[in-house]
Backbone bond lengths (Angstrom), bond angles and torsions (degrees), N, CA, C in turn:
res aa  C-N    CA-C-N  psi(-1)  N-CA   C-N-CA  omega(-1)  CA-C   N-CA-C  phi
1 X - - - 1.454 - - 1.516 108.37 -
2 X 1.138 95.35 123.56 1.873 101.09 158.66 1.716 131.04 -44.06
3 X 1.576 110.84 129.11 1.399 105.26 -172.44 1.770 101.33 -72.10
4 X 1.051 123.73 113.83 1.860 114.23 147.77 1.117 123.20 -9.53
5 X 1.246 111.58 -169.27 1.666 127.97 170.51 2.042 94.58 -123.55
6 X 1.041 110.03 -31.95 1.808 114.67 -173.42 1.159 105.45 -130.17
7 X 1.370 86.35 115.80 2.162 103.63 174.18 1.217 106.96 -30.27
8 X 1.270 101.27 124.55 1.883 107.48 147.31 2.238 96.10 101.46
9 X 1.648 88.51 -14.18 1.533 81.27 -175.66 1.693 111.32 -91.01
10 X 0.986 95.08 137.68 1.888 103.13 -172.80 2.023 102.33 -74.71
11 X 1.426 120.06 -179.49 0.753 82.91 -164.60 1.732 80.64 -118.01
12 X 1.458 122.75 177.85 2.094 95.57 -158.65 1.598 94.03 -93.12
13 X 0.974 107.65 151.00 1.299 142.72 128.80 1.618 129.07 -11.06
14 X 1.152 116.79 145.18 1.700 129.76 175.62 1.710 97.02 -42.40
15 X 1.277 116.31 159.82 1.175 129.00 -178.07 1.904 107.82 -89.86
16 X 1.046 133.13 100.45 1.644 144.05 157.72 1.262 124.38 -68.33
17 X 1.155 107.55 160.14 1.394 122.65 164.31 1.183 107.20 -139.61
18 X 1.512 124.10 125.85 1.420 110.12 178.13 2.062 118.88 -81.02
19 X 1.158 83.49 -173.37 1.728 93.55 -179.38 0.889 95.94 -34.48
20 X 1.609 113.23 -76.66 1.618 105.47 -141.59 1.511 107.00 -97.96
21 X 1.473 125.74 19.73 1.318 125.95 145.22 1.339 112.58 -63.07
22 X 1.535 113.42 -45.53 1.850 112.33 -173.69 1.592 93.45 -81.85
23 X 0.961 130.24 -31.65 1.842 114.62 176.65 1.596 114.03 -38.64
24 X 1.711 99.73 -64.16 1.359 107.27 164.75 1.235 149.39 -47.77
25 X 1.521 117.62 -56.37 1.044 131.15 148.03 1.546 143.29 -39.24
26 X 1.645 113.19 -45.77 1.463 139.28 153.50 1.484 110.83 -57.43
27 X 1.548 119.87 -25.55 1.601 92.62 -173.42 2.267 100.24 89.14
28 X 1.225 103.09 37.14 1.550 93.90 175.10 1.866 98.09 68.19
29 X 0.841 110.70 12.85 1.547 116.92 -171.19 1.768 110.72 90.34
30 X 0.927 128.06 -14.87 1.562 140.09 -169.99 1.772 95.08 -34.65
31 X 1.558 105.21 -55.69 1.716 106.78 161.72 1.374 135.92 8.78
32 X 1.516 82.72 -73.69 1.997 120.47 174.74 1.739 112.62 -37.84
33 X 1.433 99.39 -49.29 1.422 92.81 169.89 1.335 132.51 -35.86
34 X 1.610 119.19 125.89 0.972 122.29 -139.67 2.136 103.56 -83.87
35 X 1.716 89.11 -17.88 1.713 97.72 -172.26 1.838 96.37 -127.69
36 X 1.226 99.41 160.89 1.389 110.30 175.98 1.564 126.97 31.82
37 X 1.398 111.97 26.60 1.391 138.81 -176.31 1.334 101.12 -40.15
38 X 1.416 142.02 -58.39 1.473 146.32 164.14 1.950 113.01 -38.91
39 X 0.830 105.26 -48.37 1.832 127.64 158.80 1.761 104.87 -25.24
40 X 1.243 84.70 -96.92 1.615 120.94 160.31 1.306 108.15 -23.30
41 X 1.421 134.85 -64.97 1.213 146.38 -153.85 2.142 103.89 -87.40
42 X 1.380 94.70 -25.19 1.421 114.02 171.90 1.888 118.61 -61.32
43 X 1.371 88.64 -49.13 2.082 109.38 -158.07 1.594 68.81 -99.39
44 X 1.188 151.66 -43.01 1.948 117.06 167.16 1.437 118.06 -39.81
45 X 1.701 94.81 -59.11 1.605 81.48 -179.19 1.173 123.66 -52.79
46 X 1.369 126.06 -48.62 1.444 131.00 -168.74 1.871 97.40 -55.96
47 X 0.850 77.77 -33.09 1.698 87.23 -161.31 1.915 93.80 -50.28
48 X 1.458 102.78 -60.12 1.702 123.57 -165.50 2.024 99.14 -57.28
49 X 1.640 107.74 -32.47 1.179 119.83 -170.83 1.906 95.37 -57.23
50 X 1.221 110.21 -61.73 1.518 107.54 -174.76 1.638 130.81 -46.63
51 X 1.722 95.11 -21.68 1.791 102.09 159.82 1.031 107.63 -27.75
52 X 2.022 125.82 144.93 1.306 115.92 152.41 1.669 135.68 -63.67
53 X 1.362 109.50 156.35 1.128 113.21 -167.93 1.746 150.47 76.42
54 X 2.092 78.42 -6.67 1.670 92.45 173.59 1.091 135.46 -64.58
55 X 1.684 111.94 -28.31 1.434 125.02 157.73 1.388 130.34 -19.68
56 X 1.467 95.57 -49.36 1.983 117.60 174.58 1.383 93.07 -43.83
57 X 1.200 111.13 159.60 1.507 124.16 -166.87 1.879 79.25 -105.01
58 X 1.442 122.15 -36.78 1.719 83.76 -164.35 1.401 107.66 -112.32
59 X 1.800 114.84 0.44 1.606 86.59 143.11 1.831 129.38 -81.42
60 X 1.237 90.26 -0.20 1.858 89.60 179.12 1.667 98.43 -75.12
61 X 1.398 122.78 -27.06 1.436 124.48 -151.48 1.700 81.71 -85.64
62 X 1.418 114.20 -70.20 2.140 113.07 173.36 1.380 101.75 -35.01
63 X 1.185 156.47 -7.28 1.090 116.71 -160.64 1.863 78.87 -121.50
64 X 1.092 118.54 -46.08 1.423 127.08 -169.50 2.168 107.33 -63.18
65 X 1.458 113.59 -31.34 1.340 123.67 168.05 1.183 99.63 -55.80
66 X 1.600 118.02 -59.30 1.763 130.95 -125.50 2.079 81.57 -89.46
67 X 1.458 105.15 -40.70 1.370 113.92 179.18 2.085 112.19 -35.59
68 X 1.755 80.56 -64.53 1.447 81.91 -161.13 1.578 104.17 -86.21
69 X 1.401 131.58 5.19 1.213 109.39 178.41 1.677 102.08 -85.19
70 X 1.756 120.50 -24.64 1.747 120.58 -158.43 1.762 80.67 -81.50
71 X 1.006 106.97 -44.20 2.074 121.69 -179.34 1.700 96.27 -26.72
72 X 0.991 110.33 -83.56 1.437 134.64 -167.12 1.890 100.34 -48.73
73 X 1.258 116.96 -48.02 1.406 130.86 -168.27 1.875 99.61 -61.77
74 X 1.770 92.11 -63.94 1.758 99.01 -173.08 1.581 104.83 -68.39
75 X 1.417 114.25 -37.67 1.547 77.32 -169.41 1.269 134.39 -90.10
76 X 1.364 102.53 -14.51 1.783 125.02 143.61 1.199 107.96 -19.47
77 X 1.457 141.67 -66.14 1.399 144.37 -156.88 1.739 95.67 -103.36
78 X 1.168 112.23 -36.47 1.867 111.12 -177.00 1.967 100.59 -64.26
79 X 1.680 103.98 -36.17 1.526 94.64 -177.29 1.508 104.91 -90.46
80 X 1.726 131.85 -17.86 1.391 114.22 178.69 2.001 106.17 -60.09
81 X 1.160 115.38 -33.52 1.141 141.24 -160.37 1.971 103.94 -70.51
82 X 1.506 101.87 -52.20 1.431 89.56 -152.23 1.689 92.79 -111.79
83 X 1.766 117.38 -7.83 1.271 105.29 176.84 1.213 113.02 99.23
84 X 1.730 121.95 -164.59 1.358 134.48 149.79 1.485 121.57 -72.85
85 X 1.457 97.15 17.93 1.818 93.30 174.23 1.298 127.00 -46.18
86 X 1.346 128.25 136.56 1.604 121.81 176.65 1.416 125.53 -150.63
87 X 1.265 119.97 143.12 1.755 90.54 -170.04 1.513 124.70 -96.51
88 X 0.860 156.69 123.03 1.515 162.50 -164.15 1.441 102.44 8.21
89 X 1.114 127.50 -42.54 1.497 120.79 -155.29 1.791 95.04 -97.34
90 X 0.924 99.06 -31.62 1.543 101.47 -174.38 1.673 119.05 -79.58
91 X 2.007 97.60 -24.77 1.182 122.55 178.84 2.063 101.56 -61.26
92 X 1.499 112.35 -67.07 1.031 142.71 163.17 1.335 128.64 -30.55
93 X 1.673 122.66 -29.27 0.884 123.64 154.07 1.481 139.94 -95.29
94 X 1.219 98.15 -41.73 1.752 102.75 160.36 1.719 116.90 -47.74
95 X 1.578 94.29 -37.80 1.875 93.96 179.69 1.537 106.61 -50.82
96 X 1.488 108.58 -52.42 1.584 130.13 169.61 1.190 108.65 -36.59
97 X 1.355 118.94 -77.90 1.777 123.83 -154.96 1.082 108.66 -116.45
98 X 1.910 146.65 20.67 0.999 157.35 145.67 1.171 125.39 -144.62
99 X 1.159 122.85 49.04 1.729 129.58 -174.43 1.740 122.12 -76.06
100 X 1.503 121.82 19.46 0.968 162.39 149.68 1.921 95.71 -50.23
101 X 1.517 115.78 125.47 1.985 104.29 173.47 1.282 90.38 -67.88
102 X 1.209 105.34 164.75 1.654 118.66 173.28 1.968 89.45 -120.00
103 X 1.461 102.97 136.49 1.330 129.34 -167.39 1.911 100.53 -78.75
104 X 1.131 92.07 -47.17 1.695 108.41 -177.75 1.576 112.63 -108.40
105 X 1.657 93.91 147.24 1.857 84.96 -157.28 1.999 74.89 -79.65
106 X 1.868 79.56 -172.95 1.767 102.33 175.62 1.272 97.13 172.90
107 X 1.737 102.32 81.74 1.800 115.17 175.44 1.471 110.31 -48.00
108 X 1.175 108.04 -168.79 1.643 110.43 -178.13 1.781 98.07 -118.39
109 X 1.530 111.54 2.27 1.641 95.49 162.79 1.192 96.55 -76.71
110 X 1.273 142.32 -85.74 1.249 143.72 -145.08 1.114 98.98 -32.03
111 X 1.172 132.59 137.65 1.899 146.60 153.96 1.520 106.42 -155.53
112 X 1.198 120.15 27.81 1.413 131.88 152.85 1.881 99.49 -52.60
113 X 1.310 91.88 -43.37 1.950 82.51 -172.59 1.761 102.43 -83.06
114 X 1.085 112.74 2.00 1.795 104.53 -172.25 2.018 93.83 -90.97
115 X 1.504 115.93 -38.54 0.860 125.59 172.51 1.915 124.83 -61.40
116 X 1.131 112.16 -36.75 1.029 110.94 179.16 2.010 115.03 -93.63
117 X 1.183 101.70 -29.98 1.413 107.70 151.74 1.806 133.71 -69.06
118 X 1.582 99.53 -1.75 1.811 116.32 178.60 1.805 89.95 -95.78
119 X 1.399 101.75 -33.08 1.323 96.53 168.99 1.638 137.75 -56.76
120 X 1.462 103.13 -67.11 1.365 118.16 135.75 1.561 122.47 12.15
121 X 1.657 96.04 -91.23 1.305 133.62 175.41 1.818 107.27 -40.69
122 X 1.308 121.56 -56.66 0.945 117.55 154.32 1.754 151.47 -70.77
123 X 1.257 93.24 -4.67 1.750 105.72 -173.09 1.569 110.71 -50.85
124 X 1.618 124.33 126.80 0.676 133.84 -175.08 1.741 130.78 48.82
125 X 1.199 109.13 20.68 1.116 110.27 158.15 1.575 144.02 -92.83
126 X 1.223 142.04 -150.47 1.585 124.65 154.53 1.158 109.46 -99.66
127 X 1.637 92.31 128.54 1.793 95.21 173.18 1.572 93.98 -73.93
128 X 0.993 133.41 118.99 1.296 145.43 155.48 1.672 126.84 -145.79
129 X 1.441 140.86 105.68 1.168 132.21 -162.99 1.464 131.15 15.34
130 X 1.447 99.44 -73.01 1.614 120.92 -169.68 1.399 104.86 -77.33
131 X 1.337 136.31 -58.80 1.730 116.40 153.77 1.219 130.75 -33.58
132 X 1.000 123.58 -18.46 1.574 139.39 -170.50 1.686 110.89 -79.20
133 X 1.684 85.49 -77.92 1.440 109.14 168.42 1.469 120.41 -38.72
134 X 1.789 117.86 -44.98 1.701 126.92 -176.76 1.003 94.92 -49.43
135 X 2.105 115.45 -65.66 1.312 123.88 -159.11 1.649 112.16 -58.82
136 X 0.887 110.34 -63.23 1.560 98.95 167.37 1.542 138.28 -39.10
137 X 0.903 98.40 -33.32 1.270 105.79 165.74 1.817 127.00 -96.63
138 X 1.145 106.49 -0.64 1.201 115.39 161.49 1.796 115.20 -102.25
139 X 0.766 119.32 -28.08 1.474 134.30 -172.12 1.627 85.69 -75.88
140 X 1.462 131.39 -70.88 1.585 121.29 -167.09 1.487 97.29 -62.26
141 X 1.202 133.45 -45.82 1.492 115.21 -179.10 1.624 100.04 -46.31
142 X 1.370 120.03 -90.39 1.389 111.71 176.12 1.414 140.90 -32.64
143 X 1.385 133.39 -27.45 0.981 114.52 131.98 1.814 156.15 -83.02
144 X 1.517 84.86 7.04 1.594 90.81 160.20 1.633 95.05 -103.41
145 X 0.738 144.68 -32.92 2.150 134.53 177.40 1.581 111.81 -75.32
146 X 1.583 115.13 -3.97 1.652 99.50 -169.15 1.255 149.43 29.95
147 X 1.324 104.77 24.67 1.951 90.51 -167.33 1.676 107.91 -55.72
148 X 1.377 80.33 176.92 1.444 95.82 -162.65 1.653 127.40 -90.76
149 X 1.370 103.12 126.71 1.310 125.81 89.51 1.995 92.23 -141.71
150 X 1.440 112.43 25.27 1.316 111.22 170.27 1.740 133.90 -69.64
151 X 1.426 86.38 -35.18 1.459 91.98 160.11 1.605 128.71 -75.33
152 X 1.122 90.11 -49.50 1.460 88.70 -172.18 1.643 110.18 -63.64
153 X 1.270 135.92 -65.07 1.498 125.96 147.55 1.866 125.20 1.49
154 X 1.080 93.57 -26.77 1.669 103.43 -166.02 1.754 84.75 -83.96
155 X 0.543 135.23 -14.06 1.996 131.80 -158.55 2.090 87.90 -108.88
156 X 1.491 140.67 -2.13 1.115 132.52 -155.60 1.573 83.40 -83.85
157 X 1.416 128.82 157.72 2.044 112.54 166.90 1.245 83.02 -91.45
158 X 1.966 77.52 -167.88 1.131 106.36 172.70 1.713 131.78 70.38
159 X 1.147 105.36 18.17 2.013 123.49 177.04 1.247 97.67 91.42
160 X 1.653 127.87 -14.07 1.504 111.97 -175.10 1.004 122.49 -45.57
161 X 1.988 87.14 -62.37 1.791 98.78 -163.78 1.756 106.61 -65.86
162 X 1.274 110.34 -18.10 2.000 111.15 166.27 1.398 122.63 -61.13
163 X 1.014 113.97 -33.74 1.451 112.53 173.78 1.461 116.90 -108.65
164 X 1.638 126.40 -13.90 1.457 122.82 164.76 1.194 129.11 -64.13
165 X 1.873 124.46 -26.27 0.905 135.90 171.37 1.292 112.54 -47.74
166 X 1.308 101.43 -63.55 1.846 116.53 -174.36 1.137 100.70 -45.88
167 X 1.344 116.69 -76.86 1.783 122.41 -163.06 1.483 100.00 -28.31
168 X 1.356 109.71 -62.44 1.378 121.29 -163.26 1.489 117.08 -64.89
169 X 1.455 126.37 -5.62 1.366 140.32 161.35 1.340 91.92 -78.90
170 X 1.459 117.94 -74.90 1.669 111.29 -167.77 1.692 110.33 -58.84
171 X 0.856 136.12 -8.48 1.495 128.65 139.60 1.653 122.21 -51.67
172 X 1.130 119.24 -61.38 1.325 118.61 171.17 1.468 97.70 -53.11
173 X 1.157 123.73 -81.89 1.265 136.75 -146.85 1.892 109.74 -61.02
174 X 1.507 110.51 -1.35 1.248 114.14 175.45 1.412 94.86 -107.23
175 X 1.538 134.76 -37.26 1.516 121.32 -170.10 1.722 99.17 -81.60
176 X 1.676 127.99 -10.48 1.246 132.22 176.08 1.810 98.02 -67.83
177 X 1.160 117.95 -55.57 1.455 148.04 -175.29 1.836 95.78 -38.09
178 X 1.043 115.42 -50.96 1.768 130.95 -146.85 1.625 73.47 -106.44
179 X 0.856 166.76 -108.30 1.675 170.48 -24.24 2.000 85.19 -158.68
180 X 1.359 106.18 -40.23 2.062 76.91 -164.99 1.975 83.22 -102.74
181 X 1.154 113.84 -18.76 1.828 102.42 172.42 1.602 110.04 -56.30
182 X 1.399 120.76 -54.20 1.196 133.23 171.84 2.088 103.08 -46.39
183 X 1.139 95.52 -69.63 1.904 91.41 175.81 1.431 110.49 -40.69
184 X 1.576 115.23 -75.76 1.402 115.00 167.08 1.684 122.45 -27.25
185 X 1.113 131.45 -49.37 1.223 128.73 161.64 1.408 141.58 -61.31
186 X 1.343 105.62 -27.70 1.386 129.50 176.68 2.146 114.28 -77.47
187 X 1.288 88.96 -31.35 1.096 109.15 176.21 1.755 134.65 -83.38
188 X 1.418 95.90 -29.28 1.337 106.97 151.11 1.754 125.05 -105.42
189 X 0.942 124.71 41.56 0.820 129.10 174.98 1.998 114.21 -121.28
């Protein structure tokens, strides 16, 4: 063992994350998935969206606050921990649609931010199939395309820029959501 600098102090240890930092962070572990882990971490949220009562604008708002403040906390320590780790598919696409280095890691467990940005994506709308389905599928376009100010946000430390990205997709991807429902409606009518 290494001597300290102050008696009695050890000197630290490998960098951890405990359990229920990776609970959080992973998505219940959903993370782990070995392909399309961001995917995965997406159809949770939606999934968590169908709880009762999420509809309410201010338990959607508690859950979407409470989201990104534990968001920001776990993956902060889940990315000091695991790096630029990523798994093939996730590897494969960023080469694709962000081949730019990224300054700050953002493994492909973490999807705590894909989840709280599915949130986003949904705020105040109808959970009903076909809203669901748009948002989802607009939200993964946007967060695999980033426009901007999504990218640049992604470079903030410290779990910010990990979970600001998202939000800021599920922003687009919720006013995308409201913009072709409105067409769709306008159109049959």
């Amino acid at each position: 063992m290494k001597a300290s600098n102050r008696p009695g102090e050890e000197e630290p240890g490998p960098l951890r994350a405990s359990l229920l930092t990776r609970l959080i962070a992973t998505g219940l572990f959903v993370g782990y998935i070995p392909w399309a882990s961001g995917t995965f971490g997406s159809l949770l949220g939606c999934a968590v969206a169908f709880l009762p009562s999420f509809e309410e604008p201010v338990v959607a708002s508690v859950f979407i606050v409470l989201g990104l403040l534990a968001g920001v906390m776990t993956s902060a320590r889940v990315a000091a921990v695991d790096g630029h780790r990523l798994t093939k598919t996730a590897a494969v696409t960023k080469a694709i649609f962000q081949p730019e280095k990224h300054r700050e890691p953002d493994p492909s467990v973490v999807v705590i931010d894909e989840i709280v940005g599915m949130w986003v994506s949904l705020f105040l709308l109808p959970l009903d199939l076909l809203t669901v389905l748009t948002s989802f599928v607009l939200f993964r376009m946007f967060d695999v395309l980033k426009p901007p100010p999504a990218r640049q946000v992604e470079h903030v430390p410290r779990g910010w820029g990990i979970m600001l990205d998202d939000i800021i997709a599920g922003i687009y991807a919720n006013l995308g959501t409201r913009l072709l429902l409105f067409l769709l409606m306008v159109t049959h009518t």
